[in-house]
N, C-alpha and C positions, 0 to 999 in steps of 0.2 A: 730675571725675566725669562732668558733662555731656559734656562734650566728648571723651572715650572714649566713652561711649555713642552719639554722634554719629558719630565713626569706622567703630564699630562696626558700627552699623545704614545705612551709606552702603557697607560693603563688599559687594564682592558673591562676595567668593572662599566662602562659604559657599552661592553658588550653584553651583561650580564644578563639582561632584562630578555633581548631580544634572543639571544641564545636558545634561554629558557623557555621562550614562546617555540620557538622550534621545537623546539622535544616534546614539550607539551602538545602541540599540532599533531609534532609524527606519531606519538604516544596514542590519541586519539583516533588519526584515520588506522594506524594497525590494528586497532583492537574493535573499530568497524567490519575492517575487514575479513576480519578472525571469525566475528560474530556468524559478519555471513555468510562464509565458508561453512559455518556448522549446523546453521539453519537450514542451506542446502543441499547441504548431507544429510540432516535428518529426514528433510522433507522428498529426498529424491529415493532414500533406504525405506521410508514407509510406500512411498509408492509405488516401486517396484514390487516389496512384500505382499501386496496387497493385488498387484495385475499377476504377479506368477501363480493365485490361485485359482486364477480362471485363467482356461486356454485360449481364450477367444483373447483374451487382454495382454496376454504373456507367459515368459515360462524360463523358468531357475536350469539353466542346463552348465554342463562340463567342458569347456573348451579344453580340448588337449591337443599337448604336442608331440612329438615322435618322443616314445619312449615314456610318458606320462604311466605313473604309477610304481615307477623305480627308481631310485633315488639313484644319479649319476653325479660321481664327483667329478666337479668343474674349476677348473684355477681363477674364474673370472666368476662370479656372482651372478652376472647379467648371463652368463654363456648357459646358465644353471638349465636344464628340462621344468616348466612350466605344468599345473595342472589348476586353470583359473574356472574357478565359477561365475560365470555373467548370466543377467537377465536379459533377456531380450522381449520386449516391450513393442507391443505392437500403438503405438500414438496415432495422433492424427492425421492419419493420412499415409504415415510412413514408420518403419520400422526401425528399431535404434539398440543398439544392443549399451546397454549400460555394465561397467566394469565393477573392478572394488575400488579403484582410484576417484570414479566420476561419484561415488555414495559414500565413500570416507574424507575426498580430498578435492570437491567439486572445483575451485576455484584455482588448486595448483600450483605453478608458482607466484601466484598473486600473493599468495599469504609469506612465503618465505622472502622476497621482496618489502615487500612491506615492515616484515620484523627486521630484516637488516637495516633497512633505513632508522626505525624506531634504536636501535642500539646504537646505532653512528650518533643518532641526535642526542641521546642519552649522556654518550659518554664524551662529546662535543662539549654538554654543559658540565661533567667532571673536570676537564680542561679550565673550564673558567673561576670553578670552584676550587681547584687544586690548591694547595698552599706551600707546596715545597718542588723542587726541579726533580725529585723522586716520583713523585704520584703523577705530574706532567706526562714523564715517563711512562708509568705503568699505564696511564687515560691515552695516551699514546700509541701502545698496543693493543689496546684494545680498538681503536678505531680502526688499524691495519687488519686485524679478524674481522670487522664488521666489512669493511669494505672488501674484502675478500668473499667472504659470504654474499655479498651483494654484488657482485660480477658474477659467482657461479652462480647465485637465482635467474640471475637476467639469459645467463647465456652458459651452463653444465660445460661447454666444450671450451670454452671462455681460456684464454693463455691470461695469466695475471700481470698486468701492465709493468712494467719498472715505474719507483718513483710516488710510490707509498709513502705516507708521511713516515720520516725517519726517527731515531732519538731526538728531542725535541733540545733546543738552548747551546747546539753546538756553536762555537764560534759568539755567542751572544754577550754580552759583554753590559752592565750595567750599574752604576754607582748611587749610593747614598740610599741602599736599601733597595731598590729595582729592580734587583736581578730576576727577581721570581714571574715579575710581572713582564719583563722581558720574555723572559722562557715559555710564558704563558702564551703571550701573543704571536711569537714567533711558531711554536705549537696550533695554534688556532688560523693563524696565516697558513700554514703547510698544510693542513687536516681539511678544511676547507676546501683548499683548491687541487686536492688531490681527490677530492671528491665527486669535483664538479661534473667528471667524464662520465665514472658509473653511475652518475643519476641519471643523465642526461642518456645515456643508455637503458638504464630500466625504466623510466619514463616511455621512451619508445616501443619497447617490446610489450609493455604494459597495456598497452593500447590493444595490441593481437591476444594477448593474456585474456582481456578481456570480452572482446568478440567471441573467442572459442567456446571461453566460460559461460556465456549468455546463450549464445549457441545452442551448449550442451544441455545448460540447465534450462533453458526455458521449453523443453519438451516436456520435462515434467511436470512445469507449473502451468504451460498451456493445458495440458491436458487435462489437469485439476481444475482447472477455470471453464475449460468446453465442458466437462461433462458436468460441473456445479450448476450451466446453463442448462444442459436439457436437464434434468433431474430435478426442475420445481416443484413437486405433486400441490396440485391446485393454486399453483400459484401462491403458494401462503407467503407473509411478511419474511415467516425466519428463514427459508428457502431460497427468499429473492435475498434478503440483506448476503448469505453464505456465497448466492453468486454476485453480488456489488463486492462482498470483500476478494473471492479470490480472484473476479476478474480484474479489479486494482490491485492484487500483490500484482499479478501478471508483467500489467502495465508500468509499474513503478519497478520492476524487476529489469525491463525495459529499457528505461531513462534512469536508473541508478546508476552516480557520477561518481564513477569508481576512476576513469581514468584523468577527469578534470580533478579529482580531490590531490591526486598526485602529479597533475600537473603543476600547481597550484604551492605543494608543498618543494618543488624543487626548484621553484620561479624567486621562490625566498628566500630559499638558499643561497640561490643566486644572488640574489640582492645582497645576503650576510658577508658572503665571500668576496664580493666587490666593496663593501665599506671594509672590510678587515684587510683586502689586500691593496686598500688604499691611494685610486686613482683621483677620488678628491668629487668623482660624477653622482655617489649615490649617499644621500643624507641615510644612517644609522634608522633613523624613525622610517624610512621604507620600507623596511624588512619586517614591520607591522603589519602592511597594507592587504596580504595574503591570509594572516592566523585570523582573523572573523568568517572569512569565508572558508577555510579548511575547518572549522569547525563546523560552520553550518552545515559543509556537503557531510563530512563523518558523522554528524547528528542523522542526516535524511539516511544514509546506509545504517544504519543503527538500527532508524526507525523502520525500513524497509525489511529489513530482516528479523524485525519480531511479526510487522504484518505480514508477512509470510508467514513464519511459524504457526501464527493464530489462522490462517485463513486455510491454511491443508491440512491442520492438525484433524484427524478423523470425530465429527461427534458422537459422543455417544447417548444420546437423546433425540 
């Protein structure tokens, strides 16, 4: 009886399910996110292109720095002489110089945050899938790059913690065929909760990630929404429907739950990491209670970012 109970509680295929829903979650909110990182880049590069040909609207100029136009060799990359072209964008009321960062990479490190977490979770479910104390290993290292990548998206100046999950199954010790699944779990106990800190950190800066981002980008989309509003000629059907759509991307651009979707997925985590490091307070089937709703919010940014796409895309008709 012992030693079925031993078995038992050494498996970790009762992790499997839920694992797998995590990845699957983070798999989904990253590639929301991605989405609409690119829709915003599209949508903010046409708009620009479009106000720099009228001067009244804006205008494509050369920001230089001391020495722009000759190439100085620098030992440091960042130290380099600079010769950036920005628009500058007269909006609503106020003026806003947009960069090549804010029309290539509107959302910043929200996207490389997000991919770290989607690789952690990825190769989290390697770990469960693993079938020898070798690949444990190798799912091992790869979780120490991902989480590494995920303290420098949260924070570039970021000192990397001691205490990384290590080679997995040291010391681990199991009979009558166990061993792997020892290794496994003892792997999945360490990855886990070495975890816990850099989420729980990119989770918060995620929050300011995202005010800036909205910030920046909703001058582009209000302004597509204000001017879709005067611009009815006669008031026709397809005129008004052009301003109900971009005034709702607007809106929905707005209350797009980019920081609840990741709140959400790291609250899970949490849950996964207290049933695997096994205080006896969190039943397994809770670490469910988050993936419906991380899908639903990844679905609405999905969908927010094509109705964008569709609602500034220029007609031509």
């Amino acid at each position: 009886m012992l030693l079925l109970f031993g078995l038992a509680a050494c498996s970790t295929e009762r992790y499997g399910e839920p694992i797998k829903g995590f990845s699957d979650a983070a798999a989904q909110a990253s590639d929301a996110v991605r989405d609409m990182n690119q829709t915003l880049a599209d949508a903010t590069l046409d708009y620009v292109m479009r106000s720099a040909t009228d001067s009244k609207l804006g205008e494509l100029r050369l920001e230089k720095d001391a020495d722009c136009g000759a190439y100085v060799p620098e030992t440091n990359a960042e130290d380099a002489v600079r010769c950036r072209a920005v628009f500058v964008v007269n909006g609503e009321g106020q003026t806003v110089t947009i960069d090549r960062e804010h029309y290539t990479n509107p959302m910043g490190n929200m996207v490389a945050v997000m991919a770290a977490i989607q690789k952690y979770a990825a190769n989290l479910a390697e770990v469960q899938a693993d079938k020898t104390s070798e690949e444990v290993n190798a799912s091992i290292d790869k979780i120490q790059a991902n989480l590494v990548e995920l303290i420098k998206a949260t924070d570039p100046t970021a000192q990397i913690p001691q205490g990384l999950p290590q080679v997995a199954g040291e010391g681990v010790k199991w009979a009558f065929g166990q061993y792997i699944e020892s290794v496994k779990l003892d792997a999945l106990r360490k990855a886990t909760k070495a975890a816990v800190a850099p989420l729980d950190d990119a989770a918060f800066v995620f929050k300011e990630f995202a005010k800036s981002a909205k910030q920046q980008i909703s001058v582009t989309v209000m302004a597509e929404a204000a001017k879709a509003m005067r611009n009815r000629p006669d008031n026709s059907v397809a005129s008004n429907r052009q301003a109900l759509d971009q005034a709702n991307a607007y809106d929905d651009l707005l209350t797009a739950p980019l920081s609840p979707m990741l709140d959400n997925l790291v609250a899970a985590h949490r849950k996964l990491e207290t049933a695997l490091n096994g205080d006896g307070k969190v039943s397994i089937q809770e670490v469910f209670s988050r993936f419906e709703e991380i899908k639903a919010q990844a679905e609405q940014v999905a969908k927010i970012a094509k109705d964008i796409s569709a609602a500034l895309k220029p007609k031509t008709t």
